[in-house]
N, C-alpha and C positions, 0 to 999 in steps of 0.2 A: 792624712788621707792619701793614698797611694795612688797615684795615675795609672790607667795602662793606656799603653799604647794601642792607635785602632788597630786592627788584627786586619793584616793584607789578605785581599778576596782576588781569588781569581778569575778568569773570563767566565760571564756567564754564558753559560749554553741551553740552549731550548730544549726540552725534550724531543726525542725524534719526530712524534706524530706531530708537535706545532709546525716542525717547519715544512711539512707535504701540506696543511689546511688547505692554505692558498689557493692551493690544486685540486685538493680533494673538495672544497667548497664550489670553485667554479663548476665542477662538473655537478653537484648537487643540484646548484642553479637552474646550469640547462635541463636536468634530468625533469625540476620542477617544472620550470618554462613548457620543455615538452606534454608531461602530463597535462597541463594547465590547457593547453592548444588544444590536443586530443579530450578532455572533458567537455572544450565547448563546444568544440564540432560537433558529438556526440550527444549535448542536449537537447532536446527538441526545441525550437523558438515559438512553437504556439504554444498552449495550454495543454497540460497533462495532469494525471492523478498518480500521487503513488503512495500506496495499500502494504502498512507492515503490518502482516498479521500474526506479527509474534507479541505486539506493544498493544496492538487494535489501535490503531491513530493512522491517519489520511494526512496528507501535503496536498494541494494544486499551486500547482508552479505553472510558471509562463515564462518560457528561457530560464534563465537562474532567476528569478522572482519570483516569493515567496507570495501566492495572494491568500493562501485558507490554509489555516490545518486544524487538526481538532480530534476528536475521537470515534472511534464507529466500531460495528461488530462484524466477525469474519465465524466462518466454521467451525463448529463443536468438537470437529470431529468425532462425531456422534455414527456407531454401525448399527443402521437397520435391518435386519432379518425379517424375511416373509417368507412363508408358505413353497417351496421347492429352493428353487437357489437364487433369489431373488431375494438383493439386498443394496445397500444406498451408503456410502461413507459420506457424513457430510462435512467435505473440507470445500474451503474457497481454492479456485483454479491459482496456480502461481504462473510465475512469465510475466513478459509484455505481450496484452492484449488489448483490444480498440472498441473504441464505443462503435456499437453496430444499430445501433436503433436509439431510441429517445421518445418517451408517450407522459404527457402528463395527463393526470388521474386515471392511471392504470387500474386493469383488472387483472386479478390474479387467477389462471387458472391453476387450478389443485394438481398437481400430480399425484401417482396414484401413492409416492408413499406418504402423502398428505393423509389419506383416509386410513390405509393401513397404522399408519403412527398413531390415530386415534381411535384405532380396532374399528372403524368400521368397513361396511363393504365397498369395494370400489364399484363408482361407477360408470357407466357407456364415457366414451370420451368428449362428446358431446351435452351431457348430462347440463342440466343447470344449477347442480350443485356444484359442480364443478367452478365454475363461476363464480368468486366473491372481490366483491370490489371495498375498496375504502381500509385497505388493508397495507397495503404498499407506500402510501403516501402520496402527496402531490406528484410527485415524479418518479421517474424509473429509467434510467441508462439502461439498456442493454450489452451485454459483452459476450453474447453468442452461448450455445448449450443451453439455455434455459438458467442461465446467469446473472442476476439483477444487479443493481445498484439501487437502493429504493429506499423510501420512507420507513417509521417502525411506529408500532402501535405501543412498543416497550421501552420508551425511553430510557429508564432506571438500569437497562442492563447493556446501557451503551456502555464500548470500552472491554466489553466480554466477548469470548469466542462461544457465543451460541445462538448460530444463525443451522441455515441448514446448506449452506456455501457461496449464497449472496450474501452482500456487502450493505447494512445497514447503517443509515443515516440520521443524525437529528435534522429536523424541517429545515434550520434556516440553514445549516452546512448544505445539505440535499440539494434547495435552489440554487446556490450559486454555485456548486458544483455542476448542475443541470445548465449552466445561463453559457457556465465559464467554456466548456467542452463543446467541441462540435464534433459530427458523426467521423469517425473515423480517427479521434484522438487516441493517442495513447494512452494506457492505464500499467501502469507496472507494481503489480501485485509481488510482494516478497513475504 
C-alpha cells in the first residue's frame, strides 16, 4: 500500500465580501437599531384598531400589544346606479381615521341607497321607515361620513368584502373593541 504524502496547502484567504462583513454588519445594526426607534415613536401607546381589507381581519393593539384580532367584513365594492347620475361605490374609506362618536344600541338610519338597493321609493328624510333599529348590533363606533364600525345580523359572511363600506363585526370581537377605544382613537384602515 503506497503512502502519499499530505499535499502542502497554501494561505488560506477569505473571499472578498467576508472580510467587509464586520463592517457591512455593524452598519445593518445601526440601520436596524434606527428603524426600530423610529417604529416606536411612531406607534401610538393607547389602543388602536387596524382594518386589512384585503385579508377582512382586524388587530386592536395597545403600543405593540397584541390584545384582539379576528375576522370582520369591509366593502363589496359593490356600484349602485340610480335614476340621473346618482350612484354609490361601496368601498370601506382607507387611511388613518378616529373614532368620532361611540352609541350602544344604535339605530340605523336608511340612506337613500338603502331603499333604492331594494327598488323601493325613498322616503322624506325624516320618515320612520327610515329608522330601523336592532340591525347594527350592540354597539357602533363611528369614523365620520356616515362610517360605522358595528354589529352584523350575518355572521356566516364574516371575513367577506360585502358590507356597503362599514366595517362589520362579530358580537364579542365588536365589545371589546367598543370597551378597548376611546373617542378619538386611531383606526388604520389598509
Amino acid at each position: 500500500m503506497a503512502v502519499s504524502a499530505p499535499r502542502e496547502r497554501g494561505p488560506t484567504v477569505a473571499p472578498p465580501s467576508t472580510a467587509a462583513e464586520p463592517a457591512a454588519l455593524a452598519g445593518q445594526r445601526a440601520t436596524l437599531l434606527r428603524l426600530q426607534q423610529r417604529h416606536r415613536a411612531l406607534t401610538p401607546r393607547g389602543a388602536y384598531l387596524i382594518i386589512d381589507t384585503a385579508d377582512n381581519r382586524f388587530s386592536l393593539r395597545r403600543g405593540e400589544s397584541l390584545l384582539r384580532e379576528g375576522v370582520c367584513s369591509t366593502g363589496s365594492y359593490t356600484l349602485l346606479r340610480a335614476e340621473g347620475d346618482r350612484q354609490w361605490l361601496f368601498r370601506t374609506p382607507r387611511g388613518r381615521l378616529q373614532v368620532q362618536g361611540k352609541r350602544e344600541h344604535p339605530v340605523w338610519r336608511k340612506p337613500d341607497w338603502a331603499f333604492i338597493e331594494e327598488g323601493l321609493p325613498v322616503p322624506p328624510a325624516g320618515a320612520a321607515e327610515r329608522f330601523e333599529a336592532g340591525v347594527l348590533g350592540d354597539y357602533a363606533l363611528s369614523l365620520g361620513d356616515g362610517y360605522l364600525i358595528h354589529g352584523t345580523l350575518y355572521k356566516r359572511l364574516l371575513g367577506q368584502p360585502v358590507t356597503h363600506g362599514c366595517v362589520r363585526m362579530d358580537d364579542e370581537d365588536l365589545r371589546e373593541v367598543y370597551r378597548a377605544l376611546p373617542l378619538g382613537a386611531p383606526v388604520y384602515i389598509y
